[in-house]
ZADO-1210 file (C-alpha; in nm, 4 decimals, padded with zeros to 6 digits):
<atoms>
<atom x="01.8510" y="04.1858" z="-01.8662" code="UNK" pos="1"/>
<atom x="02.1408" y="04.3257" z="-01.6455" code="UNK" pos="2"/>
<atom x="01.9325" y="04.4750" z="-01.3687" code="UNK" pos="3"/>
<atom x="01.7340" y="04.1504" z="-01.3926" code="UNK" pos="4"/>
<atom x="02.0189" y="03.9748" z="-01.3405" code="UNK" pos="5"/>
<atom x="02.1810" y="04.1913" z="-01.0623" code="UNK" pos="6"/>
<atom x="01.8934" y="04.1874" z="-00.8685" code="UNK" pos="7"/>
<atom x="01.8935" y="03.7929" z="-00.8890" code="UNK" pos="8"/>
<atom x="02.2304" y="03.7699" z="-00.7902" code="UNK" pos="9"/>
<atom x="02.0995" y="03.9382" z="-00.5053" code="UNK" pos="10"/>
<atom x="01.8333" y="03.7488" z="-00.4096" code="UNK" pos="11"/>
<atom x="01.9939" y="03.4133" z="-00.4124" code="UNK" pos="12"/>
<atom x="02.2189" y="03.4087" z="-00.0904" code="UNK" pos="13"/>
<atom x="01.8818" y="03.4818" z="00.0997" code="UNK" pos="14"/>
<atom x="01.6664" y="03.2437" z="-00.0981" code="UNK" pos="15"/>
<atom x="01.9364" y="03.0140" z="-00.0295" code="UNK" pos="16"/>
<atom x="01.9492" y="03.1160" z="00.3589" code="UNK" pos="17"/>
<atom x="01.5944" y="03.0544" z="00.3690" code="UNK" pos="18"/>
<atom x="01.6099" y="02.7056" z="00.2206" code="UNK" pos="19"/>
<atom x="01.8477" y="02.6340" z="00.4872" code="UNK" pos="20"/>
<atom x="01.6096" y="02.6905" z="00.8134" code="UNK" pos="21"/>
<atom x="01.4102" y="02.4716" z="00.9742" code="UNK" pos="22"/>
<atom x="01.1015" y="02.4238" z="00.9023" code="UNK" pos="23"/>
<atom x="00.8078" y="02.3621" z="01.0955" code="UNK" pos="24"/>
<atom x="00.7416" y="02.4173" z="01.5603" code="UNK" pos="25"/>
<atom x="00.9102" y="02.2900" z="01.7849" code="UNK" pos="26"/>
<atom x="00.7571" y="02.0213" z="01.9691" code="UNK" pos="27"/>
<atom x="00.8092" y="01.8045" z="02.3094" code="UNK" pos="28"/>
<atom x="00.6784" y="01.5193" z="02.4308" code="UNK" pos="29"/>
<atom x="00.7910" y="01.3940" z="02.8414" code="UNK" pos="30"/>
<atom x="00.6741" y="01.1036" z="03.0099" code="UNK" pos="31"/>
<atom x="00.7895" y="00.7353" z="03.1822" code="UNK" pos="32"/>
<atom x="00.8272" y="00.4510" z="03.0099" code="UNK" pos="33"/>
<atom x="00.9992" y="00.0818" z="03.0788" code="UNK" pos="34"/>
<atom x="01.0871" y="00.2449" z="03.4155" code="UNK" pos="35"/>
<atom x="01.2137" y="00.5397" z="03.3470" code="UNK" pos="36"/>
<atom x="01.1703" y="00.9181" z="03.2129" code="UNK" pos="37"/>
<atom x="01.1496" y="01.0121" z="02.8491" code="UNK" pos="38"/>
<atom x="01.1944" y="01.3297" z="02.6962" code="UNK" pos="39"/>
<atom x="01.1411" y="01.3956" z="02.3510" code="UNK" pos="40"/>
<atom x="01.2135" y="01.7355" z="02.1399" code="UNK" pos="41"/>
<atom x="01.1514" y="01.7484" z="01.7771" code="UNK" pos="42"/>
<atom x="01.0963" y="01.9943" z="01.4661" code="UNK" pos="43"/>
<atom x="00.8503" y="01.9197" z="01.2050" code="UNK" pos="44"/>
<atom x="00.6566" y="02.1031" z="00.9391" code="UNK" pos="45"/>
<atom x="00.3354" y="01.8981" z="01.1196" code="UNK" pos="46"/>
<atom x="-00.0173" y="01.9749" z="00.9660" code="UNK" pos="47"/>
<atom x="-00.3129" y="02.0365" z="01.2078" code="UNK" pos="48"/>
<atom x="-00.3342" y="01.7880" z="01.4532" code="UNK" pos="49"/>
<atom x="-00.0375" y="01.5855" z="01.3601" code="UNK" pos="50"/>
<atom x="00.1294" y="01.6589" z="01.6391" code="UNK" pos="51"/>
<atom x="-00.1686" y="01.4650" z="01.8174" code="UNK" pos="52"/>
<atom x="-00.0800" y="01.1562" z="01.6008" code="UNK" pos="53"/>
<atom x="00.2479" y="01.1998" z="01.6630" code="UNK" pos="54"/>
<atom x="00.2088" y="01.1604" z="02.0168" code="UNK" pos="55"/>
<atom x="-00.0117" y="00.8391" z="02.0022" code="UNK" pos="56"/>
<atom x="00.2130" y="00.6739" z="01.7939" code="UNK" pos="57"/>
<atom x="00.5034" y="00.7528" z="02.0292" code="UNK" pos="58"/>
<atom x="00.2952" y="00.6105" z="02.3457" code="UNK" pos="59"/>
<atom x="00.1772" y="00.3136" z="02.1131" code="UNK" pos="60"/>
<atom x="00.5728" y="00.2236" z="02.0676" code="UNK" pos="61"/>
<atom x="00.6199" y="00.3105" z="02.4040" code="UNK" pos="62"/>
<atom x="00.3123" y="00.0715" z="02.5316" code="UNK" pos="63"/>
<atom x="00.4076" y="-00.1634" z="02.3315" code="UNK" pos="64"/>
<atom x="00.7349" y="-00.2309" z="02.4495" code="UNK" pos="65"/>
<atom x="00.6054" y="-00.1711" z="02.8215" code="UNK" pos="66"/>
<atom x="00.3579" y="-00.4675" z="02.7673" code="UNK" pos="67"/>
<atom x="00.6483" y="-00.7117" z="02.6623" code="UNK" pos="68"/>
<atom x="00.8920" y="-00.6038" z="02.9437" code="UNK" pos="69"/>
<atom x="00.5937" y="-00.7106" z="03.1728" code="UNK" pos="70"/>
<atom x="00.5502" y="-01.0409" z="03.0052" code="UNK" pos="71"/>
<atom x="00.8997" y="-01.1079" z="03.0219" code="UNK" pos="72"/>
<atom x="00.9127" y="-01.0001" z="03.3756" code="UNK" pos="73"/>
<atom x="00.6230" y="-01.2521" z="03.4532" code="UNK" pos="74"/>
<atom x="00.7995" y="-01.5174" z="03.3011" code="UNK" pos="75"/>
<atom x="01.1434" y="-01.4640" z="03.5284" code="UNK" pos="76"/>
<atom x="00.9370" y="-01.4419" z="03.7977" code="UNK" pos="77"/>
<atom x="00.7450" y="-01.7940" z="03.7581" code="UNK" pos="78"/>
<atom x="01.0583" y="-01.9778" z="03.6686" code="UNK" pos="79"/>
<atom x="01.1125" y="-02.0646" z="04.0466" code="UNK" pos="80"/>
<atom x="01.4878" y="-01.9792" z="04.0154" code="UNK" pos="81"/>
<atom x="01.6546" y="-02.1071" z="04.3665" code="UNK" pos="82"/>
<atom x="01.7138" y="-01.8393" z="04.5711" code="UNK" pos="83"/>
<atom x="02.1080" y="-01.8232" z="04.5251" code="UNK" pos="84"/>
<atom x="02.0227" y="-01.6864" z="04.1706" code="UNK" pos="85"/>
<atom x="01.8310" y="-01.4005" z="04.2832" code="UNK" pos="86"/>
<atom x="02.1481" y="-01.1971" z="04.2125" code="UNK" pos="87"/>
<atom x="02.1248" y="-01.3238" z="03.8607" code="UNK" pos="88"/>
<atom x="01.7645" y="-01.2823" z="03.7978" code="UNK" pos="89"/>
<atom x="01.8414" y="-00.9201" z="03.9058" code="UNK" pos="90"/>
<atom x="02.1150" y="-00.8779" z="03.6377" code="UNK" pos="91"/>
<atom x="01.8784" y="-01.0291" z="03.3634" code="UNK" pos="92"/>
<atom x="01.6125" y="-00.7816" z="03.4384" code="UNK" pos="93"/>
<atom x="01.8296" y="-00.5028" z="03.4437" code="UNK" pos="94"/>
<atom x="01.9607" y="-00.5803" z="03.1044" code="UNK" pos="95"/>
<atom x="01.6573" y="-00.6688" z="02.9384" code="UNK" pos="96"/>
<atom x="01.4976" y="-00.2968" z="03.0743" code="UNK" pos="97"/>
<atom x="01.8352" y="-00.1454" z="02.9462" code="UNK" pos="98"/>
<atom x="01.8091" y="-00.3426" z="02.5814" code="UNK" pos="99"/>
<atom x="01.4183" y="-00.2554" z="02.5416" code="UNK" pos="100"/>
<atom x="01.4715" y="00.1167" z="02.6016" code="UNK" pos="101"/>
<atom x="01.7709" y="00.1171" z="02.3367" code="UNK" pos="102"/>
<atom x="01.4697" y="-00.1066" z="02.1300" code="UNK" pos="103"/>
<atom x="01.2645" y="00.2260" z="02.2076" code="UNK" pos="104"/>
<atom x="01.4020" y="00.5006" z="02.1364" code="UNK" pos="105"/>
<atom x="01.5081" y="00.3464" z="01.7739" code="UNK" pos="106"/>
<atom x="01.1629" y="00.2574" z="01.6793" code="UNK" pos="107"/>
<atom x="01.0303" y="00.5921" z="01.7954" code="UNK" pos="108"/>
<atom x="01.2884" y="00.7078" z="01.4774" code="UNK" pos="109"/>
<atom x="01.0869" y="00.4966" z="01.2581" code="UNK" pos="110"/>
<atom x="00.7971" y="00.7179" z="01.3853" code="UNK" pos="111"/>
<atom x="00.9651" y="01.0289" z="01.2825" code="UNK" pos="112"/>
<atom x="01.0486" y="00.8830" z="00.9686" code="UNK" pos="113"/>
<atom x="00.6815" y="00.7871" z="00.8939" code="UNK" pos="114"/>
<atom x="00.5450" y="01.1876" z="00.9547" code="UNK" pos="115"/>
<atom x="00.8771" y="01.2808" z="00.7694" code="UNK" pos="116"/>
<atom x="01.0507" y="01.4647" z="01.0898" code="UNK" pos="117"/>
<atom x="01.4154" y="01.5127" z="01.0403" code="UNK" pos="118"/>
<atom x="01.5024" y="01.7107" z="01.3385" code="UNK" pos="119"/>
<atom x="01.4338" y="01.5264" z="01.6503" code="UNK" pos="120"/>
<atom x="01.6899" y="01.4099" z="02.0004" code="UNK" pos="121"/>
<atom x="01.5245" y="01.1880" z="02.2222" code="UNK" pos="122"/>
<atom x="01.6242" y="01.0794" z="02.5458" code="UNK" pos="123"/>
<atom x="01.5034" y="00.7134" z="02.7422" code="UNK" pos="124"/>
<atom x="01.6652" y="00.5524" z="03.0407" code="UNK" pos="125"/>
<atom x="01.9913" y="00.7675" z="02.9571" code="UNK" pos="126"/>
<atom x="01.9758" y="00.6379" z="02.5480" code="UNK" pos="127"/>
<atom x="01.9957" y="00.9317" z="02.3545" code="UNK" pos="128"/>
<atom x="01.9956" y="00.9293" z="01.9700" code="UNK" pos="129"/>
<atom x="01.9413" y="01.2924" z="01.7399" code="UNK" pos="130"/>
<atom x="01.9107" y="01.3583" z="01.4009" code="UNK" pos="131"/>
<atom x="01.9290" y="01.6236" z="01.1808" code="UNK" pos="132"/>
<atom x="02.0168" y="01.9434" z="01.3851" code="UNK" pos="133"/>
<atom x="01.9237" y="02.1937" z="01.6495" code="UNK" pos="134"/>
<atom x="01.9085" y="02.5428" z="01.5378" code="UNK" pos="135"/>
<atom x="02.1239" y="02.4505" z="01.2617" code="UNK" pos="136"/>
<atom x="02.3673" y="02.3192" z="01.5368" code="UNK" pos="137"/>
<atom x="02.4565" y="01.9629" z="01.6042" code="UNK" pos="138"/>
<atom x="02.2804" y="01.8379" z="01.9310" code="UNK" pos="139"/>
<atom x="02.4764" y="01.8672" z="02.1805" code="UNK" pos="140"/>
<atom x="02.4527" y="01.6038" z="02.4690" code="UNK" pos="141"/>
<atom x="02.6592" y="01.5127" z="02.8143" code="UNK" pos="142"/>
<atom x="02.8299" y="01.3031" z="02.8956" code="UNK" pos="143"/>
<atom x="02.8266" y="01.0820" z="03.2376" code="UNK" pos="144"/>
<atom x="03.0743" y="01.1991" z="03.4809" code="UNK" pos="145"/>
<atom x="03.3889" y="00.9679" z="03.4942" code="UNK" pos="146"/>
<atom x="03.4695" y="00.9950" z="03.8465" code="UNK" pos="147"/>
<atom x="03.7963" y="01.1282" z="03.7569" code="UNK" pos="148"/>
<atom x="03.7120" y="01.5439" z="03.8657" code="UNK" pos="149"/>
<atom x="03.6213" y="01.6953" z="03.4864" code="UNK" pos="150"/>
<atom x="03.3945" y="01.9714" z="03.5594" code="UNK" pos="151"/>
<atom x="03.1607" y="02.0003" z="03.4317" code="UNK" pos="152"/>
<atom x="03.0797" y="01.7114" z="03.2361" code="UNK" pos="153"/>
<atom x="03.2239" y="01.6847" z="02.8818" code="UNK" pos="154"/>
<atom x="02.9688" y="01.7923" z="02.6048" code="UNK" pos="155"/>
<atom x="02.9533" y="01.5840" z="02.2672" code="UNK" pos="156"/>
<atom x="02.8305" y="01.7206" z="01.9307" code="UNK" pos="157"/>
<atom x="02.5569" y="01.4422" z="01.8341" code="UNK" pos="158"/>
<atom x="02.4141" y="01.4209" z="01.4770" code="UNK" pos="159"/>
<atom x="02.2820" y="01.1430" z="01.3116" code="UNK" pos="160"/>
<atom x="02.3650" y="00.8959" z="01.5728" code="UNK" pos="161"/>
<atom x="02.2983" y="00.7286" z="01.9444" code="UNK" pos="162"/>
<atom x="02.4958" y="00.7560" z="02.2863" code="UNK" pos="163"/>
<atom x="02.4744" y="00.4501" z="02.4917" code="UNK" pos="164"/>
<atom x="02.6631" y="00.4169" z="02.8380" code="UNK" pos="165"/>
<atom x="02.6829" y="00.0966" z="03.0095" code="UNK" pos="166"/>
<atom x="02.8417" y="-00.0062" z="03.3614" code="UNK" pos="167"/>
<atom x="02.9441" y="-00.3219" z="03.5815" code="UNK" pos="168"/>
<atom x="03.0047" y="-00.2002" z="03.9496" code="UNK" pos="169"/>
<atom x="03.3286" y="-00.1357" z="04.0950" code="UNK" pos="170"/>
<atom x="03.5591" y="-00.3631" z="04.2901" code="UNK" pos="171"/>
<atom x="03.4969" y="-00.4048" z="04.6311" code="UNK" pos="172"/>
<atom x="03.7737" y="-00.2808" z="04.8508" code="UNK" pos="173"/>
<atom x="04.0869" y="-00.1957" z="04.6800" code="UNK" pos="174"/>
<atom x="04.2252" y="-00.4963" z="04.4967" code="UNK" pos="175"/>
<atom x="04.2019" y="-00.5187" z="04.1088" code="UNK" pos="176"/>
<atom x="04.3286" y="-00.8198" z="03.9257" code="UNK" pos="177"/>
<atom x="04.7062" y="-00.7468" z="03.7213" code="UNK" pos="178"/>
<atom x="04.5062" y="-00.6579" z="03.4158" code="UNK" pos="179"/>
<atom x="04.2453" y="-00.3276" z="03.3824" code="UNK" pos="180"/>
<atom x="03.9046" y="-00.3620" z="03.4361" code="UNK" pos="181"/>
<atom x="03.6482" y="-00.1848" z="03.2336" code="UNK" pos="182"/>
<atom x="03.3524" y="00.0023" z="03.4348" code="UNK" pos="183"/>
<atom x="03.1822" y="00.2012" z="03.2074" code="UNK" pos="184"/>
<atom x="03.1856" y="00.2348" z="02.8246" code="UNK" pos="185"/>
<atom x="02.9988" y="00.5192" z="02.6287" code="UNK" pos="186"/>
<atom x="02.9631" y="00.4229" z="02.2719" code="UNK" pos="187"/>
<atom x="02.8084" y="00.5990" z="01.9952" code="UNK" pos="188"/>
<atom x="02.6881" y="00.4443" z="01.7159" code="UNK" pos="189"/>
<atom x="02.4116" y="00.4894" z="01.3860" code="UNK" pos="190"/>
<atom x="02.1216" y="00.3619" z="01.6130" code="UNK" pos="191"/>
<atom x="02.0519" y="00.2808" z="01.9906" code="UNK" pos="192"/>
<atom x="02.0439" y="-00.0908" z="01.9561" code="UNK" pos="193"/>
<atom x="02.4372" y="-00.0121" z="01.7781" code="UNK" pos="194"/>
<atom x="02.5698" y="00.1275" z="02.0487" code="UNK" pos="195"/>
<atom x="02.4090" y="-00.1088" z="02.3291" code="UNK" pos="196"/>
<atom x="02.5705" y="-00.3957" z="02.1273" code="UNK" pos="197"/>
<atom x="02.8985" y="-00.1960" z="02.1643" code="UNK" pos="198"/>
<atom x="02.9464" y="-00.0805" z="02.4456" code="UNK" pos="199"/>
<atom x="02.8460" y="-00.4161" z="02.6215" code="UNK" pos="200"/>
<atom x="03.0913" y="-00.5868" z="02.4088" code="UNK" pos="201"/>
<atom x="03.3789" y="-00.3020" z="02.5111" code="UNK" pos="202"/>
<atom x="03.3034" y="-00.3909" z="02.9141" code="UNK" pos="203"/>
<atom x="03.4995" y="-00.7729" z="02.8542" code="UNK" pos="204"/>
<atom x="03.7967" y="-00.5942" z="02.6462" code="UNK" pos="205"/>
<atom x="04.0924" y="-00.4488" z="02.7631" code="UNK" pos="206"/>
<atom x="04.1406" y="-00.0742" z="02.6436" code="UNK" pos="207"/>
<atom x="04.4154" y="-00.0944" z="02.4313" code="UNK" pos="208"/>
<atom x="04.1207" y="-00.3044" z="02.1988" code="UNK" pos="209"/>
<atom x="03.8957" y="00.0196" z="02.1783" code="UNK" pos="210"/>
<atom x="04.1071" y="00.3114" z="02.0655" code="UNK" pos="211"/>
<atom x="03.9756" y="00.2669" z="01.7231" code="UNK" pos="212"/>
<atom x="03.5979" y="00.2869" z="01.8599" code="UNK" pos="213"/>
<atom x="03.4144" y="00.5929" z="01.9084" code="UNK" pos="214"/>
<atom x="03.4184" y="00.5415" z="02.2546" code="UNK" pos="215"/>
<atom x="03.4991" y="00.6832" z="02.6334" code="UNK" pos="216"/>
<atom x="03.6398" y="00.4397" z="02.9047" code="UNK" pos="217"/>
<atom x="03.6559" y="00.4625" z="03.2431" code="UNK" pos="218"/>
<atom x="03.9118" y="00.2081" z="03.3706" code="UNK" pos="219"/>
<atom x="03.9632" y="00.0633" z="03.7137" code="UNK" pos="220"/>
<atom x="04.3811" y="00.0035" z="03.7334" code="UNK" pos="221"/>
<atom x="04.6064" y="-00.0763" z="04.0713" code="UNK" pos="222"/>
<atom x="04.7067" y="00.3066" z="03.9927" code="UNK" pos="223"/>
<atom x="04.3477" y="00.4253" z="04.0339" code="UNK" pos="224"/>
<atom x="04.0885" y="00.5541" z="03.7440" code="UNK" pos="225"/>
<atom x="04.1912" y="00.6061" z="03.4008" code="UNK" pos="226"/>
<atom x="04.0480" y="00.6973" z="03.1030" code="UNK" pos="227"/>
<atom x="04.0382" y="00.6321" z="02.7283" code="UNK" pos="228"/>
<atom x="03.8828" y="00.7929" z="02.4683" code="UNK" pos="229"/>
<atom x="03.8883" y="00.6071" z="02.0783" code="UNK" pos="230"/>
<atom x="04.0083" y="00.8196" z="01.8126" code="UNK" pos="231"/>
<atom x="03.7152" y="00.8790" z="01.6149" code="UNK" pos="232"/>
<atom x="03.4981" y="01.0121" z="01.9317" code="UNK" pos="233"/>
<atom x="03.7507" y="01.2630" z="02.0132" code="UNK" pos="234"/>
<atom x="03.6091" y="01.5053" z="01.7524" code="UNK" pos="235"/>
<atom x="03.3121" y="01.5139" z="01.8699" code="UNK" pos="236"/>
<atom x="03.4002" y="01.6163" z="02.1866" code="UNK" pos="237"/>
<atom x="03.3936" y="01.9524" z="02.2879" code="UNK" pos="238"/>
<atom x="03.7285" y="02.1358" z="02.4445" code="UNK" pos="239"/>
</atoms>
């Protein structure tokens, strides 16, 4: 039994190594959706022409949600809104695009889910959400520039989770009220719809309410551009 069991004590850090790798191709779907590019890359132990089902229940999703962006669209349109609103019609439509491709890219998880893919990253309309891994790796994503001069943009280790960056322009001309003004949060959260919800509700906070977040700040101050990162993003980031 002792060769036996030599030669099994052998054997198990590679059977064990093996168990570890991913299984399955590597596959990637690209197209435009809600008014914007999409780029999908996922790894799946797919059968024979799954990957074909795959990719018409992705454009299904993705159809879907283009059909009720149109329908709402329709509806701003007909309301006859006087034309000092058009400003405000223009911010509705914006945000509804921006909340339906978050909407998108979590129910093309529930896709992955249903064909049993646990490696995927997709990317919609700048929402980006991975899970699983990459070679192993945690995805790694960028990003948006801060205007402050990091070069080149700041990488963050994704797994398991969403990146959402929202924006409200910047001042005209150079006076800012006494207290900071939030431009641009990116928030990271479980799913894309999360981290909409959060970093919308981070652009009407001051920063000193979002250190606890996993979040980046850009912030508008009499002294110029600042930012803030929350606690628990900072380890994601790479240095």
């Amino acid at each position: 039994m002792r060769p036996a069991l030599f030669l099994f004590a052998l054997l198990m850090p590679l059977a064990l190594l093996v168990g570890c790798r991913q299984q399955g191709e590597w596959h990637q779907f690209e197209g435009v959706a809600l008014g914007t590019g999409f780029h999908i890359t996922l790894n799946g132990d797919l059968g024979e022409g799954e990957n074909v089902l795959v990719e018409a229940a992705i454009q299904g999703e993705l159809a879907s949600l283009d059909s009720q962006m149109n329908a709402y669209q329709s509806l701003l349109s007909a309301s006859r809104l006087p034309h000092s609103a058009e400003r405000l019609t223009g911010a509705i439509d914006v945000t509804l695009r921006e909340h339906l491709q978050a909407v998108a890219v979590d129910r093309l998880f529930r896709v992955f889910d249903d064909f049993g893919i646990a490696n995927a990253m997709v990317e919609l309309g700048g929402v980006q959400r991975a899970s699983g891994t990459s070679e192993r790796h945690p995805w790694r994503v960028r990003l948006p520039r801060s205007g402050i001069g990091e070069s080149p943009e700041p990488v963050l280790r994704l797994k398991d989770a969403a990146l959402v960056t929202r924006t409200v322009p910047r001042p005209a001309g150079d006076d800012v009220a006494a207290t900071a003004l939030v431009l641009s949060v990116s928030a990271v959260a479980a799913s894309a719809e999360a981290a909409d919800r959060l970093a919308r509700g981070l652009l009407d906070t001051t920063p000193d309410d979002t250190l606890e977040h996993p979040v980046r700040l850009v912030v508008f101050t009499q002294q110029g551009l600042e930012l803030h990162i929350g606690s628990t993003l900072d380890p994601l980031l790479e240095r």
